[in-house]
N, C-alpha and C positions, 0 to 999 in steps of 0.2 A: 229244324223241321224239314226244308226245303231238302236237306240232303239225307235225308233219312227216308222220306216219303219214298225214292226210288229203290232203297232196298227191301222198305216194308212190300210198296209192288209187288219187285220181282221175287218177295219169299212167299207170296200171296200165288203169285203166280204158276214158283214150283211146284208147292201145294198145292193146289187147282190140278193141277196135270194129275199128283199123285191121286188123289180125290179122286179126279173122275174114273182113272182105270180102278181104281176101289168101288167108286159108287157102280159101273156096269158088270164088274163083277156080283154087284149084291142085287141089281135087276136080274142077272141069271140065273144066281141062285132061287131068286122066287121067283123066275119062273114069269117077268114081268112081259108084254108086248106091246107094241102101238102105243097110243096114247098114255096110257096107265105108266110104260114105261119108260118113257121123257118127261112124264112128271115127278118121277120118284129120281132122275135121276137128279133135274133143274134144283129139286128142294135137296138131296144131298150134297150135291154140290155145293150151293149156297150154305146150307150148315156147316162143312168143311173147311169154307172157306173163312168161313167169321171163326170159326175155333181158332184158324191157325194166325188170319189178323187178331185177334182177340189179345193173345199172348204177345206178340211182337208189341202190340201197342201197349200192352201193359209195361212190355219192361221197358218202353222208351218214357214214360210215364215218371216210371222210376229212375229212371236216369234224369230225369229234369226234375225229380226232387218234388212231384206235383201229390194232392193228398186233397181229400174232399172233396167238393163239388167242382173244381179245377183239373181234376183227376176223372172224375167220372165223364165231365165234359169233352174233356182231350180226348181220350181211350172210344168214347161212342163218334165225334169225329171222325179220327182215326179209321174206326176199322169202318166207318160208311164210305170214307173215299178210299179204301184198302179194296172193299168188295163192290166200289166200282169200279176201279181199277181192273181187277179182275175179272170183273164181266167183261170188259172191255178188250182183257187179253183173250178172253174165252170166244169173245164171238172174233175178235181176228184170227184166229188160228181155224175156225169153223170156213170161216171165208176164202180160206188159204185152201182147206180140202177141197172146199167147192170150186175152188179155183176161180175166185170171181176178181174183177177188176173193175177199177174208176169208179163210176157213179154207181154200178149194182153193189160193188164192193163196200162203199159208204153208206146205199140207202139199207143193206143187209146188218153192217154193222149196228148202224144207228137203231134200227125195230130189236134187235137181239138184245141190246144193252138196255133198252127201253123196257121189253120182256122181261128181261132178269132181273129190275127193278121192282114189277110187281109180285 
């Protein structure tokens, strides 16, 4: 699990990237702004993201051979720390635009992932 968790991550995180230029492409097309528009984008995203964990954990699932409530348990695991993960890579790269560093960098990341949570 220890060495798999880092690729499930980074395919969470490729994903994520793809997601997002997909999710502001579909705020333009409708046309979203402001507010309205960073929430359609936060809950696509977040959808995206658990689809593409979803699958990864599933077939890691199957590769350990795992089947009923051992399964269900792993795979809901899984993609909760897959899609914090993610949040995680999501609000560092936000902080990298912004260009922040040390403690604003931290107390920024830290509120984003907290954000993305609820």
């Amino acid at each position: 699990m220890k060495r798999l968790f880092p690729l499930v991550a980074l395919a969470v995180a490729v994903f994520a990237g793809q997601a997002q230029a997909s999710c502001e492409a579909q705020a333009a097309d409708k046309k979203l702004a402001g507010a309205a528009k960073t929430s359609f984008i936060k809950k696509c995203e977040q959808d995206a993201a658990a689809g593409g964990a979803s699958a990864a954990c599933e077939a890691q699932a199957t590769e350990k051979k795992l089947a009923g409530a051992a399964k269900t348990s792993f795979v809901k695991k899984c993609v909760g720390d897959a899609a914090a993960s993610g949040a995680s890579a999501n609000c560092e790269t936000q902080a990298a635009e912004k260009k922040l560093a040390g403690a604003a960098k931290t107390s920024f990341v830290k509120k984003c992932v907290a954000d993305a949570a609820k």
